[in-house]
N, C-alpha and C positions, 0 to 999 in steps of 0.2 A: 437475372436478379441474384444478388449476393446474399447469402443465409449468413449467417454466424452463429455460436452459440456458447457461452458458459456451463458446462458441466460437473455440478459441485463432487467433492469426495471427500468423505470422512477421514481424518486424520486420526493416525496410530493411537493409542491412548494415552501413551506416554510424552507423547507430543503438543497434545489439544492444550493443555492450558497455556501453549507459548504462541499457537498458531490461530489466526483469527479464519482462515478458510484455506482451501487448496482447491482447485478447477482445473478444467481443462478447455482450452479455448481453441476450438475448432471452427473457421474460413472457406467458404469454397473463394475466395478469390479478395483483393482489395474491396474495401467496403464504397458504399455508393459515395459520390461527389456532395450529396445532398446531406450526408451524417456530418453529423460537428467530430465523429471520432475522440470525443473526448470522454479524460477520464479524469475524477474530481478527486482529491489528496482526503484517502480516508485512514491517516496516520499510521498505515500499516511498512513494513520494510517487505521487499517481494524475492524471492529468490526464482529464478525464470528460464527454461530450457525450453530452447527452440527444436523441437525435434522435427517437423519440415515445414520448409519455407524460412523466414527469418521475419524480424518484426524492427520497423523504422520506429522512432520517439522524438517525439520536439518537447523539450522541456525548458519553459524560459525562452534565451535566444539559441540554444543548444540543441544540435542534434544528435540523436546516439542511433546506430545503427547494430543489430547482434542479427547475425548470421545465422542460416539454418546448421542444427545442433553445436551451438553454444547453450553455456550457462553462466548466465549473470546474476548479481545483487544491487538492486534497485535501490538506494538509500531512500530516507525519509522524504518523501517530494509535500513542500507547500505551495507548490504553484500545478495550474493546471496544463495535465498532459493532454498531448494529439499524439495518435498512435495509427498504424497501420502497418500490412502486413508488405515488406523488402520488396515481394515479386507479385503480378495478378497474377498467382495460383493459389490451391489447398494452402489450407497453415494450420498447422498444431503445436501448440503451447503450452505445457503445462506451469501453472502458475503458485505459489504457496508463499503464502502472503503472512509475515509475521507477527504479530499484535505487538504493542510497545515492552511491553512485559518481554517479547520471546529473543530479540535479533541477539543482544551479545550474548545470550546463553549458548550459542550455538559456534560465535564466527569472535575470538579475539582482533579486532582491529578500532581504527579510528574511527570511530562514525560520522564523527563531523567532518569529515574528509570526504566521503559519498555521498551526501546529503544534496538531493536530487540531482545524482548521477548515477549510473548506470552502467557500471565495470563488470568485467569478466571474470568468475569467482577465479579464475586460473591466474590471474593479477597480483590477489586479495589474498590468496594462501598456497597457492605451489602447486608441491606435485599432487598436493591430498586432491583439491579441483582436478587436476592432470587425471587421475585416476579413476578417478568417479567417471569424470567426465568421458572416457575410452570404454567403461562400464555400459554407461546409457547409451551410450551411440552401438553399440555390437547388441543391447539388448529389442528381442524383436517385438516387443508388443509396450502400450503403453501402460499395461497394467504393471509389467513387470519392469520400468522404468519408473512409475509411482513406490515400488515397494524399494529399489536400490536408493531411491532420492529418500526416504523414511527410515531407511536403517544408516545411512549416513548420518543424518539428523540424529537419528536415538545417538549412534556414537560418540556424537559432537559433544551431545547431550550430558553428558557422563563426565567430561573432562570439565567443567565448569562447577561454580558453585552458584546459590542466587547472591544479592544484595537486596536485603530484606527494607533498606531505606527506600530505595530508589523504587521495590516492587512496592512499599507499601505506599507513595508518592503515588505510581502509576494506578496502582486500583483504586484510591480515592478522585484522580481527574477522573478516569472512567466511568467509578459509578456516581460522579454528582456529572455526569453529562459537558462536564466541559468548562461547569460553573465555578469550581473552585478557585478561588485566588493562590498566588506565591505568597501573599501575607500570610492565607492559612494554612498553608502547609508549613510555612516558617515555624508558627505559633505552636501547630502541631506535633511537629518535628523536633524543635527545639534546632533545627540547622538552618543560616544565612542565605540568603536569597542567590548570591554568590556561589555558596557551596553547591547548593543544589542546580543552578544552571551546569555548572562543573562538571556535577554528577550525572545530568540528564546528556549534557553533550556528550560524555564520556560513553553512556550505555544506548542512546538513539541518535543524538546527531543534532540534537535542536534544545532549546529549553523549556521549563513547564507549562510559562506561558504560552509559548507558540502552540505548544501541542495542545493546550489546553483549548485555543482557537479553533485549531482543525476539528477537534473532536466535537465541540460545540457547533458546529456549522455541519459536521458530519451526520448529526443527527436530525438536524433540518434537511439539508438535501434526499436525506434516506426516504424520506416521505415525501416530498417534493417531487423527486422522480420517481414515484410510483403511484402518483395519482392522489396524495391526501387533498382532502376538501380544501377551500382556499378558506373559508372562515377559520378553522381548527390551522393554518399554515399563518396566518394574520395574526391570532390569538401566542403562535410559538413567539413569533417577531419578537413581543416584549416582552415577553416571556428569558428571552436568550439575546434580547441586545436591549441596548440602551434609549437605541427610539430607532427610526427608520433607515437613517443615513447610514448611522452601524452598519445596522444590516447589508443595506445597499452595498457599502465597501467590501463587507467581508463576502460577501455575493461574487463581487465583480471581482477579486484578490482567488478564491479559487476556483471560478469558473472563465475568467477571460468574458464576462459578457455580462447585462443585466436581466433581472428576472425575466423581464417581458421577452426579450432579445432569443434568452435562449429556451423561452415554452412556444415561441414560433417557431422555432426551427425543429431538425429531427435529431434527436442523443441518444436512438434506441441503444447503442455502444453501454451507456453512463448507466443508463436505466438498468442491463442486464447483468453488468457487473458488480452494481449494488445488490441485485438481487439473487445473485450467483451461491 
């Protein structure tokens, strides 16, 4: 029988308010036939070193393959992924996962250019990846491959400045849960709906409303796969859509399946990554 498992770690301090989590995902082998292997779009960008084994991705009709010790940048995915590990053996992966606030603070590129795909940071920015990347593969422990992938980041860290629009845009989807409109940030703002898609593709890959989707839905599934009551899951419904069919769509857009579909089957995968 095949274990798996997410191992959360604290992020540096100087880090945490860009990074929504970092794990470590450890495999004794490919997961069972009977897992959906899926993993649900919770707006985050992931930065991903395979340190053994390698990990396969179907994204869409795409499939991305990263080899054991590579390191890749995951753009913003709104479709649902199927994942598994390259080879049936061991896999470890350390994973650190951006929050919308964090990615261009770190990585000058296009982001709508990535946006659910799955490139090789040595593509993405040269020799800086090149180097890092020669780093963590001679380094022998994974603590000590945690702490070069975190003093990378503080570095990056340093050379950017924020954009107080675009963060103050992202903390308000965040904390109204997903609900917020583009009229009101417009109103807000005092900037065109236009500018700020602009701005949003410019620093995540996508525009507010989309993301504002993900996030709304994000925080339904979070509870969803961890067992909330179905009366209080009923109650969220219209609470966060507009009547059932909403829902339904926005269900079926990032999970690949509908609700009943996928509480028969097994996502222990979805479940432990939310919970990671």
């Amino acid at each position: 029988m095949i274990h798996f498992r997410f191992i959360p770690i604290e992020p540096h301090p100087l880090l945490s308010p860009y990074i929504a989590k970092i794990h470590v995902f450890e495999s004794t082998g490919r997961l069972s036939t009977d897992e959906r292997k899926l993993i649900v779009p919770n707006a985050n960008l992931k930065l991903t070193l395979t340190y053994r084994n390698g990990i396969v991705a179907g994204i869409g009709d795409k499939t991305f393959t990263q080899a054991e010790n590579k390191l890749s940048l995951t753009g913003l995915i709104d479709s649902p992924v199927i994942i598994d590990s390259y080879e049936d053996a061991k896999t470890g992966t350390i994973i650190i996962e951006f929050n919308p606030l964090g990615a261009y603070r770190f990585f000058q590129l296009s982001y709508a250019e990535v946006k659910n795909q799955i490139v090789e940071l040595t593509d993405l920015i040269g020799n800086q990846a090149e180097e890092l990347l020669s780093q963590l593969v001679d380094a022998n422990s994974i603590t000590l491959k945690l702490q070069l992938l975190q003093i990378f980041l503080i570095k990056q860290l340093e050379k950017t400045v924020a954009d107080p629009i675009y963060d103050y845009c992202i903390n308000r989807i965040l904390s109204t849960d997903g609900l917020l409109t583009v009229a009101q940030l417009e109103k807000e703002t005092g900037y065109s709906s236009r500018w700020l898609h602009r701005k949003f593709s410019e620093h995540l890959g996508t525009g507010p409303k989309n993301l504002s989707e993900i996030v709304r839905f994000k925080q339904f599934y979070r509870a969803y796969s961890t067992g909330a009551e179905f009366k209080w899951l009923k109650e969220q419904i219209y609470h966060n859509y507009h009547d059932q069919s909403h829902f339904i769509r926005a269900f079926k857009r990032f999970t690949g399946s509908t609700p009943t579909d996928l509480q028969n089957s097994t996502n222990e995968l979805a479940t432990k990554h939310y919970m990671s």
